[in-house]
C-alpha positions as CSV (number, residue, x, y, z in Angstrom):
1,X,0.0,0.0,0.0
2,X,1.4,3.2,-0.6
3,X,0.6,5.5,1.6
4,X,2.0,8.8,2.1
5,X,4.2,10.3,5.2
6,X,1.2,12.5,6.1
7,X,-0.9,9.9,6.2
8,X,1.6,7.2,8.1
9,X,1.9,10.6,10.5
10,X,-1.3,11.2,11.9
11,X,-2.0,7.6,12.2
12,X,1.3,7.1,14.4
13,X,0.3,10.4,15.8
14,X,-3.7,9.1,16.9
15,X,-1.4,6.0,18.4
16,X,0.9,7.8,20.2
17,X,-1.9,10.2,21.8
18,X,-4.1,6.5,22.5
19,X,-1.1,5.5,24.5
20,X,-0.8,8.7,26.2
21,X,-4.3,8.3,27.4
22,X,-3.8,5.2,28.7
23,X,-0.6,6.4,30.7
24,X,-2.4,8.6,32.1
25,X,-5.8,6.7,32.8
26,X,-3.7,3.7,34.5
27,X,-1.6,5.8,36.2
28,X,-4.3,8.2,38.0
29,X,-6.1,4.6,38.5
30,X,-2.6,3.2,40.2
31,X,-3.3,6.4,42.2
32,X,-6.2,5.7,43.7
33,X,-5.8,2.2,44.3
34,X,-5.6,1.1,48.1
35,X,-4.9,-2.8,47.0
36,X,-1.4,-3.1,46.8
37,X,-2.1,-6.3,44.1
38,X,-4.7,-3.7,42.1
39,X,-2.0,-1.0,42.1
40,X,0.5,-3.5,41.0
41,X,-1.4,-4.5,38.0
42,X,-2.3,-1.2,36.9
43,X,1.0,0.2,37.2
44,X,1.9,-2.6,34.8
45,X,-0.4,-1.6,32.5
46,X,1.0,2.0,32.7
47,X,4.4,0.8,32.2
48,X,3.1,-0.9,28.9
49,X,1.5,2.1,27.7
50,X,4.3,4.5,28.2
51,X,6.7,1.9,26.5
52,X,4.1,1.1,23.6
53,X,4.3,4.9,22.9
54,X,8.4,5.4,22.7
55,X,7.8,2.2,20.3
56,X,5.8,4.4,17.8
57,X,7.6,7.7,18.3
58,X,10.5,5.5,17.0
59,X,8.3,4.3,14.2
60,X,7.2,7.7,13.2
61,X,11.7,9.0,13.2
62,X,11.6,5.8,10.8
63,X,9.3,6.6,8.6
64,X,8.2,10.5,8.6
65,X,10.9,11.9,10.1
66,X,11.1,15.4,11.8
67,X,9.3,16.7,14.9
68,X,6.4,14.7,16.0
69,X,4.4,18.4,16.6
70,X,0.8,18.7,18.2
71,X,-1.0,15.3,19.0
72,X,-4.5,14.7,17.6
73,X,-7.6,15.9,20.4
74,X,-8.7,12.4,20.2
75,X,-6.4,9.2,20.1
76,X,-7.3,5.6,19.4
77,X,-9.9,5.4,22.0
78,X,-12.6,6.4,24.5
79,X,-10.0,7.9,27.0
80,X,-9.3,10.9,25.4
81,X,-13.1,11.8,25.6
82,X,-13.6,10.8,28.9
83,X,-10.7,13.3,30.2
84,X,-11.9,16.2,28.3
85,X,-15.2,16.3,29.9
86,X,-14.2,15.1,32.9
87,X,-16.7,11.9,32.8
88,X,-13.2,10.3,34.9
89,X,-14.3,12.3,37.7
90,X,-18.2,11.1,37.4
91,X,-17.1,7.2,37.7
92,X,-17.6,5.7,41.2
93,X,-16.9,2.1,40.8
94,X,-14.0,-0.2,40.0
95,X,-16.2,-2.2,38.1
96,X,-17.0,1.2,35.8
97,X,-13.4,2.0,35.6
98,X,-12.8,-1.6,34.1
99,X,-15.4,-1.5,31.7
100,X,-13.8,1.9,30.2
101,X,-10.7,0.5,30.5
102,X,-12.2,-3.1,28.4
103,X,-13.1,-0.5,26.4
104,X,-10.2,1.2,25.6
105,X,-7.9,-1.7,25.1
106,X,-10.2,-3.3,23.0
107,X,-10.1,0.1,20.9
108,X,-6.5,-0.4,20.7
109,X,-6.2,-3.8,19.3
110,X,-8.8,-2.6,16.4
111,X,-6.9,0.1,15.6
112,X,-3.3,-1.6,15.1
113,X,-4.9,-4.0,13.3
114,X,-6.8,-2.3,11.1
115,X,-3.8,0.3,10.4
116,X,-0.9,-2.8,10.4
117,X,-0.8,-2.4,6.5
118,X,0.0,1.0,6.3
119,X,3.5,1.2,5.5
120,X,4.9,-1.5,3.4
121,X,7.6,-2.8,5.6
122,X,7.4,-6.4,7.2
123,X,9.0,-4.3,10.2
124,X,6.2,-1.6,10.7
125,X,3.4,-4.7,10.6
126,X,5.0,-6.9,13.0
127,X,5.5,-4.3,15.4
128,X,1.8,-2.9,14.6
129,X,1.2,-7.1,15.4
130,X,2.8,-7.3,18.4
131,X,1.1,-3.9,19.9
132,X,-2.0,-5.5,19.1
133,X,-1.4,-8.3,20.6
134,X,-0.6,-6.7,24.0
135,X,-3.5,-4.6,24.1
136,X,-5.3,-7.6,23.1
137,X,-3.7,-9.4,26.3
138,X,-4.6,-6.1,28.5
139,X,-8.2,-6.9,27.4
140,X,-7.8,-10.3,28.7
141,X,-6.6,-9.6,31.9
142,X,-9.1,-6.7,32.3
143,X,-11.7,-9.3,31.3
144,X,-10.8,-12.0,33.9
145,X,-10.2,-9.3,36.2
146,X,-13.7,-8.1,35.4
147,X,-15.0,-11.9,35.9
148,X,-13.3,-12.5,39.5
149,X,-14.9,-9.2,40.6
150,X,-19.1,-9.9,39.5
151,X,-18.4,-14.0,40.6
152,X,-18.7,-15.2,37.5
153,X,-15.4,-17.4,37.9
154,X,-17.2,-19.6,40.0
155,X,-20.8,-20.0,38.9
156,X,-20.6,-23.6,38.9
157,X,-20.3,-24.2,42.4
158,X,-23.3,-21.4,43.2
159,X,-25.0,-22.5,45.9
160,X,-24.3,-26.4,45.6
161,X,-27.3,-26.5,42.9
162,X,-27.1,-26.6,39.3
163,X,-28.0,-23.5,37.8
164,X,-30.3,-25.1,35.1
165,X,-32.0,-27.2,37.6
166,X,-34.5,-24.6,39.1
């Protein structure tokens, strides 16, 4: 696909602001936590995000070259929104701060995929793989996380009945 640097720019630059929103959702989140294991986890995540974005500021030296400039307003997902009109502030709940953050990752994955072919280089596409791939794995975690939290890991044993049974 041939595709020009413009182009290849404001997609690595939509990225890069994505993972900058994440940073910064996972690391007020880490904040906030009062389990040391849930502020472990999320710090991870941060970690992840902050290293996915020097990834794709590498990326865009490769291929566009010159200063990076102003970020997009809006990223790769829902976080961007949620900051600017301070909807962060109007979530209560762990469980509603998962969900975004389901959300989010899940965002993510689309986006790499969906943008992998961009450049063609079998570098650019693996690495546009492997990031989604870990966003993909974020989801899963957030998922099971999710699961462990509403009792759904354990249905089976609910109340020693069967649950079609009733």
């Amino acid at each position: 696909m041939a595709s020009t640097k413009e182009q290849i720019g404001e997609v690595l630059k939509r990225a890069i602001k994505g993972e900058e929103d994440g940073y910064r959702f996972y690391n007020l989140l880490a904040e906030k936590a009062t389990n040391p294991d849930a502020r472990r986890k999320l710090e991870n995540l941060r970690d992840d995000e902050i290293r996915h974005k020097e990834t794709l500021v590498g990326i865009y030296e490769k291929h566009v070259g010159g200063a990076i400039g102003e970020l997009p307003e809006r990223g790769i997902n829902a976080l961007a929104e949620v900051f600017r009109k301070g909807r962060l502030e109007e979530r209560k709940t762990e469980m509603e701060f998962i969900n975004l953050a389901i959300e989010a990752e899940l965002a993510a994955t689309r986006y790499y995929k969906d943008e992998r072919d961009l450049v063609d280089d079998d570098t650019f596409r693996e690495i546009f793989d492997q990031l989604a791939d870990e966003e993909h794995s974020h989801f899963e975690l957030l998922q099971a996380e999710k699961d462990a939290l509403s009792g759904n890991y354990s249905w089976f044993g609910y109340d020693e009945s069967a649950p079609l049974e009733h």
